[in-house]
Structure formats: structure tokens, C-alpha cells
ZAVOGU-679839 format. One record per residue (C-alpha): residue number from 1; residue in three letters; x, y, z. Coordinates in pm, 1 decimal. Example, Ala and Ser with C-alpha at 12.3 -4.5 7.8 and 13.67 -1.06 7.14 Angstrom:
2
<node><pos>1</pos><code>Ala</code><px>1230.0</px><py>-450.0</py><pz>780.0</pz></node>
<node><pos>2</pos><code>Ser</code><px>1367.0</px><py>-106.0</py><pz>714.0</pz></node>
END
This chain:
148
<node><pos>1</pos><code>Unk</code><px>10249.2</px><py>9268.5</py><pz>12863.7</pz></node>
<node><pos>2</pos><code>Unk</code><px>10174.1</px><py>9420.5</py><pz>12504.7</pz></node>
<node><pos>3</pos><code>Unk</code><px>10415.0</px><py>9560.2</py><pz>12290.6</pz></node>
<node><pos>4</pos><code>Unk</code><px>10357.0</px><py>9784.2</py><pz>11989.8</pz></node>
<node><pos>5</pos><code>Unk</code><px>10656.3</px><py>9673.4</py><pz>11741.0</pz></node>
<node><pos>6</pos><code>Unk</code><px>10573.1</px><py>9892.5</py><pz>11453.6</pz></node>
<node><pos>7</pos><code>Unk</code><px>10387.2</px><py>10206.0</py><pz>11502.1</pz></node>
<node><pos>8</pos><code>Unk</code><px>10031.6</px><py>10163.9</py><pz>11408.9</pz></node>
<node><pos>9</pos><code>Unk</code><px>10053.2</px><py>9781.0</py><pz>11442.0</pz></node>
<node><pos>10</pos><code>Unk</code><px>9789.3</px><py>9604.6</py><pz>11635.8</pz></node>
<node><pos>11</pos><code>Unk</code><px>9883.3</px><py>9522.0</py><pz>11969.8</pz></node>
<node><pos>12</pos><code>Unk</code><px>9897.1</px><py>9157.6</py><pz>12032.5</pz></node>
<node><pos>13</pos><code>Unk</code><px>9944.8</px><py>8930.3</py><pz>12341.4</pz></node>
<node><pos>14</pos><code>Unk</code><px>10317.3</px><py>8842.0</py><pz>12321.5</pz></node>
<node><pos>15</pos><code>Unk</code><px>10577.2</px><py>9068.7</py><pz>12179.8</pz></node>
<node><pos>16</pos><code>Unk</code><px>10607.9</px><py>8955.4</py><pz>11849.1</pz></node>
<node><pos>17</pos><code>Unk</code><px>10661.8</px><py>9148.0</py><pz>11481.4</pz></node>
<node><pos>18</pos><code>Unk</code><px>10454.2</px><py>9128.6</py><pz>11226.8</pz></node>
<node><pos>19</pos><code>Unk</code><px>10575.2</px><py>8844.5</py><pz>11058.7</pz></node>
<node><pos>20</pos><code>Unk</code><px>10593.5</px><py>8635.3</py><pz>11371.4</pz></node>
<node><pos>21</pos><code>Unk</code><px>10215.3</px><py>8727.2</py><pz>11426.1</pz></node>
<node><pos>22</pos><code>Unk</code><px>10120.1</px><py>8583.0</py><pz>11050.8</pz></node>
<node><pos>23</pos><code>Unk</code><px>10323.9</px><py>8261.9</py><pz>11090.8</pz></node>
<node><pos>24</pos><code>Unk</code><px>10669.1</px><py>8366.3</py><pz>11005.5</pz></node>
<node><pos>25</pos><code>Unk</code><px>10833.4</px><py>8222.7</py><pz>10673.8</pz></node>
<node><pos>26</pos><code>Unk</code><px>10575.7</px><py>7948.1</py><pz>10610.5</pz></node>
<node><pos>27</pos><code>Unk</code><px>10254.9</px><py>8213.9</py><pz>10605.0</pz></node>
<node><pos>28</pos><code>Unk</code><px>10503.5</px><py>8409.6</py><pz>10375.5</pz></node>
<node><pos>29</pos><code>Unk</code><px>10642.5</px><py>8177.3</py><pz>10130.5</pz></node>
<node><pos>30</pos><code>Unk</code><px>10256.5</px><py>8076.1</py><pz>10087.2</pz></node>
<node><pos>31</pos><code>Unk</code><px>10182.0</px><py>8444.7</py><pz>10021.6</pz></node>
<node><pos>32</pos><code>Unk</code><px>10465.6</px><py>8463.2</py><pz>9784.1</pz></node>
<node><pos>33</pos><code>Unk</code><px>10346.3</px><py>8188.9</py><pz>9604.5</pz></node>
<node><pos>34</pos><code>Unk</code><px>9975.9</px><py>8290.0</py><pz>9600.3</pz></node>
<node><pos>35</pos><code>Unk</code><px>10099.2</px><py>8640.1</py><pz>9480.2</pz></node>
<node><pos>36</pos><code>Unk</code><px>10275.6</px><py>8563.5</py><pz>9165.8</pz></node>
<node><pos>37</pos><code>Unk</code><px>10054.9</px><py>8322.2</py><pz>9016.3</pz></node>
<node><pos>38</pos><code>Unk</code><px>9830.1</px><py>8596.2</py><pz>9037.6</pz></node>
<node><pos>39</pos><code>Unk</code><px>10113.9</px><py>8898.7</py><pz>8867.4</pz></node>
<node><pos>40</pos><code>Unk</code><px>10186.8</px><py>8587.3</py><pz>8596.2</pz></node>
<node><pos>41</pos><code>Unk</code><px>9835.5</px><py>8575.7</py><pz>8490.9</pz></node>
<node><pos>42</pos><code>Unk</code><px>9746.6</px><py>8924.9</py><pz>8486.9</pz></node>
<node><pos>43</pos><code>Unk</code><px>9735.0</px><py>9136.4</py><pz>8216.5</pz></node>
<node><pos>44</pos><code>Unk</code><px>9876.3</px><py>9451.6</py><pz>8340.9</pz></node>
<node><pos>45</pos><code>Unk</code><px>10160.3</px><py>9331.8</py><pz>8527.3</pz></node>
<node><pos>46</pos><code>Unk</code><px>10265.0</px><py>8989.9</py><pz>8334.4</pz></node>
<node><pos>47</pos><code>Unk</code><px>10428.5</px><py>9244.6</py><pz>8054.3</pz></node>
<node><pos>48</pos><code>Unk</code><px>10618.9</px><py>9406.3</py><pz>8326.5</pz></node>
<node><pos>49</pos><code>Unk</code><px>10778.7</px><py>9082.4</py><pz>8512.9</pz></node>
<node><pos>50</pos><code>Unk</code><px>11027.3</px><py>8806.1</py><pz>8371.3</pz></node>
<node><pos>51</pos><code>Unk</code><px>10890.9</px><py>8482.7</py><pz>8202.4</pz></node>
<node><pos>52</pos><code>Unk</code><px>11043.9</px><py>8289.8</py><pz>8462.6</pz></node>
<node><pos>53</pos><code>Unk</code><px>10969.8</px><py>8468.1</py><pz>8793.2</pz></node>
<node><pos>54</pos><code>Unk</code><px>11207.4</px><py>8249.2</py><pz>8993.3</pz></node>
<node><pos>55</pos><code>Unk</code><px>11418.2</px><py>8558.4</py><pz>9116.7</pz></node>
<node><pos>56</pos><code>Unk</code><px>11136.3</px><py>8733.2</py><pz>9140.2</pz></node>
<node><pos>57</pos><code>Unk</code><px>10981.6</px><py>8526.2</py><pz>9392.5</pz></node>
<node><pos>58</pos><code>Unk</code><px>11373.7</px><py>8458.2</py><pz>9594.2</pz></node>
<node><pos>59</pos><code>Unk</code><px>11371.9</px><py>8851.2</py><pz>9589.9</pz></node>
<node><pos>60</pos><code>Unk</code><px>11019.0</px><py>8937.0</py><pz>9706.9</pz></node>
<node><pos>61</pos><code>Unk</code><px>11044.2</px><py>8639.4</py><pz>9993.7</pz></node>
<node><pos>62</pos><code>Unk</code><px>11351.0</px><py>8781.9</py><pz>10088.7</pz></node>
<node><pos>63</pos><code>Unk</code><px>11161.0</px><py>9159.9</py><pz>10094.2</pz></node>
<node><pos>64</pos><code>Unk</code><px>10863.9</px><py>9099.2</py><pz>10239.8</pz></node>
<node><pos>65</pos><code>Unk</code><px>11028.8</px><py>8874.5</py><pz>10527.6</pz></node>
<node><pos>66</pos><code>Unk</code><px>11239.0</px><py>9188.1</py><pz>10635.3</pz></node>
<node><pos>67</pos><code>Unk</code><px>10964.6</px><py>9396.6</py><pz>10558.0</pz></node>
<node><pos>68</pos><code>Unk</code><px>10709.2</px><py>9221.3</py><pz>10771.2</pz></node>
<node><pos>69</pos><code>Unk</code><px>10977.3</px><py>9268.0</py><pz>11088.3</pz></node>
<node><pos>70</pos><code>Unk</code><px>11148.0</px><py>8909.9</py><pz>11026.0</pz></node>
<node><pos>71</pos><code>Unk</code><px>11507.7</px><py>8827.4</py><pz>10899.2</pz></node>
<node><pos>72</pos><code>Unk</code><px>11660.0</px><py>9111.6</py><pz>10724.5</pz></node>
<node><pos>73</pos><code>Unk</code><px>11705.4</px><py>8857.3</py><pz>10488.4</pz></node>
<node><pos>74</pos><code>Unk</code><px>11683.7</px><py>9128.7</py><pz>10161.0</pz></node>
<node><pos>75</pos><code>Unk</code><px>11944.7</px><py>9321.5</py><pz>10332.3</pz></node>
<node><pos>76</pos><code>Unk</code><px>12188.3</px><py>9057.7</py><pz>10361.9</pz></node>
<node><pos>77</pos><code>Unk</code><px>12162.0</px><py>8899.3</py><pz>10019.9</pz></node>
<node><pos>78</pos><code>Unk</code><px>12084.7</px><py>9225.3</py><pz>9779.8</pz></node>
<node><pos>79</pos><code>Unk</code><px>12191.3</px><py>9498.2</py><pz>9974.6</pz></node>
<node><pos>80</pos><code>Unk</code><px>11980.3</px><py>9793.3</py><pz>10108.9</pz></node>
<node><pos>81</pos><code>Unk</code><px>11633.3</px><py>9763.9</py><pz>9955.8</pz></node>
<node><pos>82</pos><code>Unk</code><px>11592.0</px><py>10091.8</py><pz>9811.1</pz></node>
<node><pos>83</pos><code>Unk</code><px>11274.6</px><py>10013.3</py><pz>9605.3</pz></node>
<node><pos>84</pos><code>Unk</code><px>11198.7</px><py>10330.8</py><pz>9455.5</pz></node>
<node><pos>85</pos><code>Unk</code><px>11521.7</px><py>10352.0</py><pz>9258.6</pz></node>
<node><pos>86</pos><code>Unk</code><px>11495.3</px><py>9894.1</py><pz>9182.3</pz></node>
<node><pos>87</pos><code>Unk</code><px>11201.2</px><py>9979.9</py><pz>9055.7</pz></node>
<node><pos>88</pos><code>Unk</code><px>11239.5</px><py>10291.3</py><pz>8792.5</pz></node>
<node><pos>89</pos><code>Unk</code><px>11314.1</px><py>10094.8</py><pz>8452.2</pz></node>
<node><pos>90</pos><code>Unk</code><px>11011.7</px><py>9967.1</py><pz>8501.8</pz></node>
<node><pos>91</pos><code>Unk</code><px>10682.2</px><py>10180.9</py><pz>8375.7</pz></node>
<node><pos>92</pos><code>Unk</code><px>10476.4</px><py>10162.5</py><pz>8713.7</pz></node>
<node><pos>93</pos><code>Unk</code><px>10150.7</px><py>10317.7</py><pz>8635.1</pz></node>
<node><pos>94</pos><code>Unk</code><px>9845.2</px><py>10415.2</py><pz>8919.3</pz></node>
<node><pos>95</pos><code>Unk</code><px>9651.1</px><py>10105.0</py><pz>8702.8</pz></node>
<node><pos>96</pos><code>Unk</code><px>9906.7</px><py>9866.7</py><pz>8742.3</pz></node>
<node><pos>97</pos><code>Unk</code><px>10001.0</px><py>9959.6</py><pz>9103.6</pz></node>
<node><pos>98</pos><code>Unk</code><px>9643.7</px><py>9894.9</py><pz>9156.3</pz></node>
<node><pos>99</pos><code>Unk</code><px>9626.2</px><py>9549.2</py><pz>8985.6</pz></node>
<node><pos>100</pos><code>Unk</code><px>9946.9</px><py>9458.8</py><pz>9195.6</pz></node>
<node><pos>101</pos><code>Unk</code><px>9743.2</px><py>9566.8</py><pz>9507.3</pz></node>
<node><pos>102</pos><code>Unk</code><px>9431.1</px><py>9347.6</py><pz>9423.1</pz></node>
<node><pos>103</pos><code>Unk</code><px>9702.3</px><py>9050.9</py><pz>9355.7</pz></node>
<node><pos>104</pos><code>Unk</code><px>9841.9</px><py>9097.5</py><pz>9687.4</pz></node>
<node><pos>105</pos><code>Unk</code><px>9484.8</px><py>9135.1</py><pz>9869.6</pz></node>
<node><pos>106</pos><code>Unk</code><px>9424.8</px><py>8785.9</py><pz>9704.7</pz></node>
<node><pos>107</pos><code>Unk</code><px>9736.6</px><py>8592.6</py><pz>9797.7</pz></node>
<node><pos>108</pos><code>Unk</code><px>9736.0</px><py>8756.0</py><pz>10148.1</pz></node>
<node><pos>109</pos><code>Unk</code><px>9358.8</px><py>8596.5</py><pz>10189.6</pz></node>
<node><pos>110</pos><code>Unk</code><px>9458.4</px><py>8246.7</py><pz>10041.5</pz></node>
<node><pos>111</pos><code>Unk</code><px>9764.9</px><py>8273.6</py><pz>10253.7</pz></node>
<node><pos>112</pos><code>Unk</code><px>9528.9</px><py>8367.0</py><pz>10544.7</pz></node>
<node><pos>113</pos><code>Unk</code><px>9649.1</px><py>8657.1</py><pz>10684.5</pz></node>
<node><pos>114</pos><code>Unk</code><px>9294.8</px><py>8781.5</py><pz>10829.6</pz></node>
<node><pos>115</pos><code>Unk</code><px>9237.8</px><py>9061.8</py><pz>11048.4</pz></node>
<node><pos>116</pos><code>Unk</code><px>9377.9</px><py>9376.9</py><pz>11191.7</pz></node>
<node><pos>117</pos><code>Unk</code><px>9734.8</px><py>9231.6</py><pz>11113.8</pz></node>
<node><pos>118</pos><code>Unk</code><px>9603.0</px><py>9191.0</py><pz>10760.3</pz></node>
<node><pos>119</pos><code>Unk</code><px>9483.0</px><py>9537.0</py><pz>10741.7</pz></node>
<node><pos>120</pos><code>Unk</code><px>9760.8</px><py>9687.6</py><pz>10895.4</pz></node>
<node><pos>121</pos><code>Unk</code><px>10000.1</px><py>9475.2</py><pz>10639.8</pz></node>
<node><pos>122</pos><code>Unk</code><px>9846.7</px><py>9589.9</py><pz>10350.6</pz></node>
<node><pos>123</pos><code>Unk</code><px>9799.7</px><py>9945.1</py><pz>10481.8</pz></node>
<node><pos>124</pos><code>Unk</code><px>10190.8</px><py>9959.3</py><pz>10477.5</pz></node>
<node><pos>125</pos><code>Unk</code><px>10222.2</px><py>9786.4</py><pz>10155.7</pz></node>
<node><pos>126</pos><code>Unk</code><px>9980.6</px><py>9959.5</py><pz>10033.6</pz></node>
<node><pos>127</pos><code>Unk</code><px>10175.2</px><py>10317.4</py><pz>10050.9</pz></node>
<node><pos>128</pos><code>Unk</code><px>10494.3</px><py>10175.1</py><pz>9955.4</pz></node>
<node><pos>129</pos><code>Unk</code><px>10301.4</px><py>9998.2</py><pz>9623.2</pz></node>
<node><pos>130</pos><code>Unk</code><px>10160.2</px><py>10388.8</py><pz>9540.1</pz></node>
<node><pos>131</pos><code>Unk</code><px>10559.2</px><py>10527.8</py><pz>9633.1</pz></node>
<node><pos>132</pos><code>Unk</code><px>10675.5</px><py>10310.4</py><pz>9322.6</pz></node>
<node><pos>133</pos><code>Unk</code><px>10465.4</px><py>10500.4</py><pz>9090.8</pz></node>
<node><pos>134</pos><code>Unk</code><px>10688.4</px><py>10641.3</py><pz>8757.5</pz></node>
<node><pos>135</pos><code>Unk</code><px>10477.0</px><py>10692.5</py><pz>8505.7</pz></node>
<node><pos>136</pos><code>Unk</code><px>10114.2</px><py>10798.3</py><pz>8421.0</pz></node>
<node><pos>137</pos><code>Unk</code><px>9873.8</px><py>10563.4</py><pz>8314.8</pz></node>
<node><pos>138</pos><code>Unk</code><px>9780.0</px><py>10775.3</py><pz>7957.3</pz></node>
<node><pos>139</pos><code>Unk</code><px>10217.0</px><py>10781.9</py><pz>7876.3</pz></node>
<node><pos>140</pos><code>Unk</code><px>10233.0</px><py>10564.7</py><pz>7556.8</pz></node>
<node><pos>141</pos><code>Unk</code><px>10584.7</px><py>10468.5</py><pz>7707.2</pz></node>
<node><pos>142</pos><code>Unk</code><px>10397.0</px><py>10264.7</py><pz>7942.7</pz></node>
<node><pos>143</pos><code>Unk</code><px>10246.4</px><py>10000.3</py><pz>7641.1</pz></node>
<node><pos>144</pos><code>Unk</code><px>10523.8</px><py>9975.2</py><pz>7481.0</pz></node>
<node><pos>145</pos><code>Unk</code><px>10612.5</px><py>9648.8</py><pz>7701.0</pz></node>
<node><pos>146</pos><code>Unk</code><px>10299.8</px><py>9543.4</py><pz>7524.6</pz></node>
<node><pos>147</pos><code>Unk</code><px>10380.8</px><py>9517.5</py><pz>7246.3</pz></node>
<node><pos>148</pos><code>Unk</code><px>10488.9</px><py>9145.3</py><pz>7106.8</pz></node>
END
């Protein structure tokens, strides 16, 4: 019997979410990991993040987990996620919701998350990356962050 968890997921041979189908909290602590070396590196996002990205990483785990159809494990320790309004102090700008896209397409292939599950992954994340948007890329409140 197939089972379509999430609308628009790929059907699979067992009933299993998303995050079951990757490898569950292993395939997503490695993705976690992959991701913010990446964001602490970059030039575009570093500015944006803490030094120390410890939280950062607790928090996103914790996200991506419940967003992937595991553990509502976000839920449970922050409260409701509610991104969009967590995420307005920060300047989000198209370019840098790009750059955190090609970080994520990166860590999600060293993690190995391959195929339609991959695509449908970042599909959703994706949309949710370009729903944080808050500021244009041309605002100069946006490189003020850069400044040292």
C-alpha cells in the first residue's frame, strides 16, 4: 500500500514522512551540519547569523525535523514556529535568500538526500526560504550588517 503523507510528496513503498524517507535525525543532523558551514563561510549570509551558530544549528535541527514530518520537536521546545515574524529583524534580501538556497542544495547533496524526495524537500523549502523575504536587495538598510 502507498501513502501520500504530504501533498505533492512522492509516493513511496511504506507509509513513511518525509523525514523517515531521508533517514530520520541522522540524514538531518548531517544536513544541519553540512548547511551551516556553508551560511558561516558565505559572504551574504555570515553578516546576518551569530559568530557562534550553536543555537542556530539546536534551532534549525529542531525546525527542519518537524518540518520534514518528524518530531515536532521546534514546537515543543520554542513554541509555534512562526518564521515569517522570527525572521523580520533580520534584512532578508531575494540575493541572500538565494545564497541560503544554494547552501541548502549543497548540504542536502553531501547529506545525500537524492531524488524526488530531494526535489520535493527543497521545492517546499524553497517557497518558505522566498516567504521570509523583508527587504529589497538595492535598500542600503540591508549592508548596514556589513559594515565592521
Amino acid at each position: 500500500m502507498t501513502m501520500d503523507i504530504v501533498e505533492g510528496a512522492p509516493q513511496g513503498k511504506l507509509e513513511q514522512t518525509p523525514y523517515e524517507a531521508i533517514g530520520g535525525a541522522e540524514t538531518v543532523a548531517k544536513l544541519v551540519d553540512a548547511f551551516y558551514r556553508r551560511v558561516a563561510r558565505h559572504p551574504d549570509l555570515a553578516p546576518i547569523f551569530p559568530k557562534d551558530l550553536t543555537e542556530t544549528r539546536k534551532k534549525q535541527y529542531a525546525f527542519l525535523t518537524q518540518f520534514f514530518g518528524g518530531p515536532p520537536l521546534f514546537s515543543t521546545q520554542y513554541g509555534p514556529p512562526m518564521l515569517r515574524r522570527r525572521h523580520l529583524p533580520h534584512p532578508i534580501t531575494p540575493k541572500r535568500t538565494q545564497a541560503w538556497l544554494a547552501c541548502m542544495a549543497e548540504a542536502m547533496d553531501e547529506a545525500g538526500i537524492q531524488g524526488s524526495m530531494r526535489d520535493f524537500l527543497f521545492s517546499r523549502l524553497t517557497a518558505t526560504a522566498y516567504h521570509m523575504v523583508n527587504t529589497p536587495d538595492d535598500d542600503p538598510a540591508s549592508a548596514l550588517d556589513k559594515l565592521p
